[in-house]
SEZANU-311022 format. One line per 3 residues: number of its first residue (from 0); for each residue x, y, z of C-alpha. Coordinates in pm, whole numbers. Each point is the difference from the previous one (the first is absolute). Example, Ala and Ser with C-alpha at 12.3 -4.5 7.8 and 13.67 -1.06 7.14 Angstrom:
// residues 2
0	1230:-450:780  137:344:-66
END
This chain:
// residues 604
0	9177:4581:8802  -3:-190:313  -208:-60:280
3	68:308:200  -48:236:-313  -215:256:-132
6	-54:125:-368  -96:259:-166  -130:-12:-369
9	22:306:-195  -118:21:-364  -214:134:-274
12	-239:-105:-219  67:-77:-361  378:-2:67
15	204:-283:-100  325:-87:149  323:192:-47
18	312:-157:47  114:-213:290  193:230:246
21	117:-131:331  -296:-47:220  -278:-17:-216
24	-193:-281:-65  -102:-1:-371  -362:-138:-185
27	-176:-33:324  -377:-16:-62  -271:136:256
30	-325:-233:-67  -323:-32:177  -25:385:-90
33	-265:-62:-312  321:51:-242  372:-18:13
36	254:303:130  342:-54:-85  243:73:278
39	328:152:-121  181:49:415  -54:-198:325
42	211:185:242  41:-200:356  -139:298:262
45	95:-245:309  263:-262:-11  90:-286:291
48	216:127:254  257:-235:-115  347:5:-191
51	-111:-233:-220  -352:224:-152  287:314:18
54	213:-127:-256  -334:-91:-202  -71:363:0
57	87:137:-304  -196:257:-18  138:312:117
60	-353:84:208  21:-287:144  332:17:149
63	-34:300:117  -315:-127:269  214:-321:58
66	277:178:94  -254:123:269  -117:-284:88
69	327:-79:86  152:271:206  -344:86:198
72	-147:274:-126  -352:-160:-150  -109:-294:209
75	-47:-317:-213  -360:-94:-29  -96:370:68
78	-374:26:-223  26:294:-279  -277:219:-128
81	-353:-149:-7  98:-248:238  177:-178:-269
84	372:-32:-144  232:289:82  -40:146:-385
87	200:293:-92  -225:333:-17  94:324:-87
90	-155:249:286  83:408:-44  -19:216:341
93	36:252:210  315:-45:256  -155:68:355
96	276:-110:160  364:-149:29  271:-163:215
99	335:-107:-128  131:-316:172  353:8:-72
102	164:68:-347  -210:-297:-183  -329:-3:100
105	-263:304:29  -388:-54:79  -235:223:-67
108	-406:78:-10  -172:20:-318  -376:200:-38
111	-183:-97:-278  -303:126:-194  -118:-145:-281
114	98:307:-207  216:240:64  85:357:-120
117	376:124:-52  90:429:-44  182:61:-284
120	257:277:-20  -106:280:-202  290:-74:-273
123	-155:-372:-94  28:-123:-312  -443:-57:-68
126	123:-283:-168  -88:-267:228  -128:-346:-37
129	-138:-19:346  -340:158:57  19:386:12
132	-287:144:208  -65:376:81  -15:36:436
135	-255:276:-41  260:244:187  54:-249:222
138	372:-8:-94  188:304:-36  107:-67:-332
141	-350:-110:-144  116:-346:-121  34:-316:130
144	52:-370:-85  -254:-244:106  166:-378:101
147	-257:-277:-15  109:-232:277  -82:-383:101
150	-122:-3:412  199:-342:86  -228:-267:209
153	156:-248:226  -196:-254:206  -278:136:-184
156	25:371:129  36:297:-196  342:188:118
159	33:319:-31  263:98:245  270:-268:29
162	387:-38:98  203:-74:-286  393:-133:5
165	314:51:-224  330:-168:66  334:51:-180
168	-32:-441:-15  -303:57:-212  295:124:-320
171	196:-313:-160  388:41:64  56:69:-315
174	-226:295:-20  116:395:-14  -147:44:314
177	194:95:258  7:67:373  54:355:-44
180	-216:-6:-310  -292:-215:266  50:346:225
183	-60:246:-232  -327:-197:-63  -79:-74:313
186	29:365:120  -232:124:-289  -313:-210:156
189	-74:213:273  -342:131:98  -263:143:-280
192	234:-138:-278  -199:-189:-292  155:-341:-77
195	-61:-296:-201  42:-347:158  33:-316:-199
198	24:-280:236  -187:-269:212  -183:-67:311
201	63:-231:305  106:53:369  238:138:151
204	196:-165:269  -273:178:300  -264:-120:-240
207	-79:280:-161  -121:27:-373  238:160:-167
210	53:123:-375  367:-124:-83  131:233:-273
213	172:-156:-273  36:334:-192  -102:328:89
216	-64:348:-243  11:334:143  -338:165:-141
219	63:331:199  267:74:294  -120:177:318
222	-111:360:-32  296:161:174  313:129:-120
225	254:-226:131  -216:-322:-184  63:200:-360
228	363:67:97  50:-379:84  -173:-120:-382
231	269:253:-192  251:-127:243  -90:-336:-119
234	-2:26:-394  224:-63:-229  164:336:-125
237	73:-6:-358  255:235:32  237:-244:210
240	269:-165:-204  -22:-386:-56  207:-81:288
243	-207:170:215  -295:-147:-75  172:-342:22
246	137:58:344  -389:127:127  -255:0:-243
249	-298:170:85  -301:-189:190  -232:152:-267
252	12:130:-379  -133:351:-58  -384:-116:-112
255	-41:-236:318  143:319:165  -206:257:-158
258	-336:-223:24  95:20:399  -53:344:11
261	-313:48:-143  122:37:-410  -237:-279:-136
264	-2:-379:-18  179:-30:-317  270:222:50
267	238:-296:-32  5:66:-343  -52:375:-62
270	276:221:-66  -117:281:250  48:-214:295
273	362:-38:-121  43:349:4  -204:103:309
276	184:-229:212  328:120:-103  -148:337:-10
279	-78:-73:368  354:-152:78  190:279:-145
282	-192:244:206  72:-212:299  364:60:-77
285	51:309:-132  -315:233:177  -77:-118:308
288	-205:295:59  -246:-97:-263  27:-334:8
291	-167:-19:369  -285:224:-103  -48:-258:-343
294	-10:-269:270  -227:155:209  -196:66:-273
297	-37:-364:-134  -66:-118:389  -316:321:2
300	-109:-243:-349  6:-330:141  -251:89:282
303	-224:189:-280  101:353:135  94:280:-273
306	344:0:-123  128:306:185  -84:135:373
309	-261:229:-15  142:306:130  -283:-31:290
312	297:153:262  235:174:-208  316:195:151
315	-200:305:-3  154:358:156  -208:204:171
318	59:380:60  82:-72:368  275:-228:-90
321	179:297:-204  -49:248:285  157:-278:237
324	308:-42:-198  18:375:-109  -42:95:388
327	233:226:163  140:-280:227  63:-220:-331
330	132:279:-176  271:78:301  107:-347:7
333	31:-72:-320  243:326:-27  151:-80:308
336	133:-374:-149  25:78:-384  34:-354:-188
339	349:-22:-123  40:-266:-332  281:-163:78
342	270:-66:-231  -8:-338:-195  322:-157:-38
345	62:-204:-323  -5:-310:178  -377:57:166
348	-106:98:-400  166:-324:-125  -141:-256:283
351	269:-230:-49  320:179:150  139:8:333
354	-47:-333:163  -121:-276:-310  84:-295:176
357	-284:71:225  -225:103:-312  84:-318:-170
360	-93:-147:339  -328:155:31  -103:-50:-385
363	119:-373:46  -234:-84:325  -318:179:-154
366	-294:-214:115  -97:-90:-290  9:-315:-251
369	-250:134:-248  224:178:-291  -210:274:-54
372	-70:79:324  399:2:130  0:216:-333
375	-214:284:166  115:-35:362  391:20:-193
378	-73:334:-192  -163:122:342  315:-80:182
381	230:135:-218  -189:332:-106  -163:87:291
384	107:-138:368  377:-28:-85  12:364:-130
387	-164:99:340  276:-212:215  268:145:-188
390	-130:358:48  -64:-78:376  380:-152:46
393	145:343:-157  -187:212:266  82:-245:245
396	370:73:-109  -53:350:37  -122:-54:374
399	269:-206:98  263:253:-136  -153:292:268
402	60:-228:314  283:116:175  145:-364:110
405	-15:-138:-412  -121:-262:-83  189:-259:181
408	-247:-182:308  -303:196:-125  -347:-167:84
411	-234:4:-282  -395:-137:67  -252:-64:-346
414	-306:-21:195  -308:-165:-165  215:-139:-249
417	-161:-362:-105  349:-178:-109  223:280:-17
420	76:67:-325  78:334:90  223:-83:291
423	160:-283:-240  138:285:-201  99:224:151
426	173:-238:244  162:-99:-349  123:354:-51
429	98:66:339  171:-274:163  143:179:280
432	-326:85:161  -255:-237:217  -327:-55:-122
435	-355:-130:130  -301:-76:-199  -281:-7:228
438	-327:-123:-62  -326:-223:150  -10:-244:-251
441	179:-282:33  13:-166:-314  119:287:-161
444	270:70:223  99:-390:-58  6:93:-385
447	253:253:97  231:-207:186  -2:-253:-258
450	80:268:-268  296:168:209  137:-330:79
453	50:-113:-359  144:344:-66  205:-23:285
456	-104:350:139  105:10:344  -41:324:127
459	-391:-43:11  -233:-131:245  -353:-123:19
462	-234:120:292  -376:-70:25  -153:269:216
465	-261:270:6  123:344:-131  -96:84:386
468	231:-218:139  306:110:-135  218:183:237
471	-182:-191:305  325:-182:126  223:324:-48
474	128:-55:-369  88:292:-151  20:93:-395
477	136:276:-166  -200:-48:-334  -342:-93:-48
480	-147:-109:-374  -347:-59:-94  -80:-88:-408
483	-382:65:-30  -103:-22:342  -366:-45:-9
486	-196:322:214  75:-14:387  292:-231:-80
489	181:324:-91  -105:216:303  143:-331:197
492	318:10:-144  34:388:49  -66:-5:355
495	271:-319:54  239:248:-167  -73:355:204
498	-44:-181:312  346:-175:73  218:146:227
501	229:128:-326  -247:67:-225  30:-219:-343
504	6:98:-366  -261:-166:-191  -118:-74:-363
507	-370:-67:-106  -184:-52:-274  -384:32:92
510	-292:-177:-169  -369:-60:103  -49:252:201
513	-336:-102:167  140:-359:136  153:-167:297
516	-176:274:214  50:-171:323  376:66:-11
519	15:329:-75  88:178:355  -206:269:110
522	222:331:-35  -43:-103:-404  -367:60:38
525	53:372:-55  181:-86:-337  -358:-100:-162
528	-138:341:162  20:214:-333  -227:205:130
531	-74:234:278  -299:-204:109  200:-283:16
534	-176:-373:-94  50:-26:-356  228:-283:20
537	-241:-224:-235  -36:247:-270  410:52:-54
540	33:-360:31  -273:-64:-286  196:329:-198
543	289:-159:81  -22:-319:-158  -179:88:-274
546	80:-4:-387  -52:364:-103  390:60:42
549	-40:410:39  -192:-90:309  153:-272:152
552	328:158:-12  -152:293:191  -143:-233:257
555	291:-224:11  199:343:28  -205:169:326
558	27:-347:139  363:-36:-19  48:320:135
561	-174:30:265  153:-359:121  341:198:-25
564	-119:251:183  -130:-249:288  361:-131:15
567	146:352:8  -211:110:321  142:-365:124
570	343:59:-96  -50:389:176  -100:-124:320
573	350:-223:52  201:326:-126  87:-205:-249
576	66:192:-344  241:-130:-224  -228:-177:-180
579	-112:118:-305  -330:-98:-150  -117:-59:-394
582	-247:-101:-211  205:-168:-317  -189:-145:-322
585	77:-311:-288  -140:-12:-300  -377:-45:11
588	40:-284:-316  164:-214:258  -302:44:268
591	-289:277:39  50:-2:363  399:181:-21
594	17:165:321  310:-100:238  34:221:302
597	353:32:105  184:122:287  366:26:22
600	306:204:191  31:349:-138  333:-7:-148
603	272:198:248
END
């Protein structure tokens, strides 16, 4: 020790010295005390802010603070709990909140009590070496764990709200941690997570008494969703082959994992946290469906709620909503624009035929690093969205055969189309024909570009604009595409098509039927009239979209319809008929909502 230092002496009574390790100062004696302790570790909590007391510091703890001594983060001379020496304490809390300042370094605000009680999932082992304490029905699933907690006291005040730090510096070089490793971590402590701090006190460069984290435990994520789907995302999957794990091994091991969500504090070395968590992650992979209610589920837990939703506002149908959808009006349209299943070619089935360069392309820029994750988002990709492009470049084929100029020079707009995927294809599969994706956001437009230009697709362009802009500065198309345009998006691109001074073909998919409302032009307002009052546009959007699939069909159905029927009376007042106007269908595996209107030249 020198001048500048402090110490902390930790021992126990009646304990005699184990061996000498690095660090450790061995057969000290405390006198004065009425009898003799024996001292078996004298860690340095504080060292000089000099090179010299570094290289003294052998102890791991110790470089770790004089490593922030150096570089800024603690003041030196900064006064630790009790006024005293900066002493490491171990502090468990409630996240209140968090800021990230760049890729190394997050702060965030810890609430403490001087106990605290953690929901456990319904599924936890009782085993539990923690305290187990019944919440009275506080907690949806009746138990809880009960956390005895120390209140920290600096400068002789009791804290119990503070701002704690964690730096990537805080690791040795040598350690597994790593920066994406740091912002995994760093992006589980968000707001009403329970963590664990181990770590000392001092000041922060504004003078601020801070709790610098040496090591931090995730007790339990935030209640929400996304914070469960970020733990699995972070844990080591058995499953992955040895090279795997060596490229990116997982942030957490199943029972650090498992305790996270609410499974008990000792989960570490149960067996049913192994196989929850890869329960969990196969789910994640393989049934999407499920695995968001399971997550939903855990996230009701965490805040004490019961497992499942109450049904308090189930998708109930009334008598009034069968009479609107079996109404004469519904009943004429829906026999005036039969839905026609469409013919699925081998390729559409298969998901990987037709263009795989561009499937290879898509599969390879998945956003995603996490291996189970890209593992989900993959079989979604290649079972579900790629079926539905291959399916909508056949009928686009079909369209493009009934023009009377071929194919050469033809115009082709995919409006609302995020990147263009679909344009990307079919641009693939039709090189002799122009095509514009057109959308409002910008960054996924850029992801586009970027994509087309390391395909080298040419014969595609990138245009942000509103849907309502388009055909503004005289631009004509002769084919317009939509691939689950979301409600009014739909009536949008429908009345683009009629409107132009040769009326266009056009192929769309529609989805959500009760969104982007404020582009949806106002002839389309009699398509949500199913009824000869009129003003049930809110109760065939709820039918619509909901999951009994004999009744949204019929709702998606007199919807579709009576759109078709809007562009009809549009297409009558030009004297324009030569276009002919469908409802087609996909598969309803690949999505529930497997409507595409479609309007084409009659064939001679």
């Amino acid at each position: 020790p020198s001048s500048q230092q402090g110490v902390t002496i930790l021992g126990s009574p009646a304990r005699r010295p184990g061996p000498g390790r690095p660090g450790d100062f061995e057969g000290v004696q405390e006198g004065n005390t009425g009898g003799s302790r024996t001292l078996d570790r004298l860690p340095v909590a504080r060292v000089s802010d000099t090179p010299q007391a570094v290289a003294r510091s052998k102890n791991a703890c110790s470089q770790v603070v004089a490593r922030r001594l150096c570089r800024g983060y603690m003041v030196p001379g900064s006064r630790g709990p009790a006024g005293g020496s900066a002493g490491p304490v171990v502090v468990t809390g409630v996240v209140s909140r968090r800021r990230e300042h760049g890729k190394k370094l997050v702060f965030f605000n810890l609430d403490v009590e001087s106990t605290l009680s953690l929901p456990l999932l319904a599924e936890a082992a009782v085993g539990d070496q923690e305290r187990s304490a019944s919440s009275g029905g506080a907690s949806g699933t009746g138990r809880c764990t009960t956390v005895d907690n120390i209140l920290p006291v600096v400068n002789g005040v009791e804290l119990r709200s503070f701002q704690a730090v964690h730096s990537l510096r805080a690791y040795p070089a040598e350690s597994a941690m790593t920066p994406e490793r740091f912002k995994c971590l760093a992006k589980l402590i968000m707001p009403k997570a329970v963590v664990r701090v181990r770590g000392s006190f001092g000041k922060t460069k504004s003078g601020e008494d801070s709790l610098f984290a040496e090591d931090i435990r995730i007790l339990r994520v935030q209640p929400d969703p996304s914070a469960v789907v970020r733990i699995l995302c972070s844990t080591r999957n058995a499953a992955d082959d040895e090279e795997e794990e060596a490229a990116r091994p997982g942030l957490f091991v199943e029972g650090q994992c498992w305790e996270a969500l609410g499974g008990g504090g000792q989960g570490s070395r149960d067996a049913t946290a192994t196989e929850s968590v890869r329960e969990l992650q196969d789910l994640m992979v393989h049934h999407p469906s499920q695995f968001r209610r399971e997550c939903a589920s855990i996230a009701r837990q965490l805040q004490g709620l019961p497992p499942r939703r109450a049904r308090a506002k189930p998708m109930r149908i009334l008598p009034r909503d069968v009479a609107l959808l079996e109404s004469d009006r519904s009943r004429r349209l829906r026999a005036a624009f039969a839905v026609e299943p469409a013919a699925t070619s081998a390729a559409a089935v298969a998901g990987q035929a037709g263009t795989p360069a561009l499937l290879k392309r898509l599969l390879k820029n998945l956003p995603c690093l996490d291996p189970d994750e890209r593992r989900r988002r993959e079989a979604y990709l290649r079972q579900k969205k790629w079926p539905q492009i291959q399916w909508m470049a056949d009928q686009v084929g079909e369209i493009l055969e009934r023009l009377d100029q071929g194919r050469g020079g033809l115009r082709v707009a995919d409006v609302g189309a995020g990147r263009g995927d679909l344009a990307l294809a079919l641009a693939l599969r039709f090189p002799e024909c122009q095509f514009a994706v057109i959308d409002v956001n910008e960054q996924s437009l850029g992801q586009g570009e970027d994509l087309a230009m390391r395909m080298k697709v040419r014969n595609v362009t990138f245009e942000r604009r509103d849907v309502r802009q388009v055909g503004e500065g005289g631009e004509e198309y002769h084919v317009f595409v939509g691939l689950h345009a979301c409600g009014g998006l739909t009536d949008a691109i429908l009345d683009r098509a009629s409107r132009q001074a040769m009326p266009a073909s056009f192929l769309v998919c529609t989805c959500c039927f009760g969104k982007n409302k404020e582009l949806r032009p106002a002839p389309f307002d009699a398509a949500f009239a199913a009824g000869a009052a009129g003003g049930e546009e809110r109760t065939l959007c709820r039918l619509a979209d909901c999951q009994v699939a004999e009744v949204s069909s019929k709702a998606m159905h007199a919807v579709n319809a009576g759109r078709l029927e809007v562009v009809g009376g549009i297409l009558a007042g030009k004297g324009e008929g030569g276009l002919e106007c469908e409802i087609k269908s996909f598969p309803r595996r690949w999505s529930a909502k497997n409507m595409v209107l479609r309007g084409s030249r009659r064939r001679g």
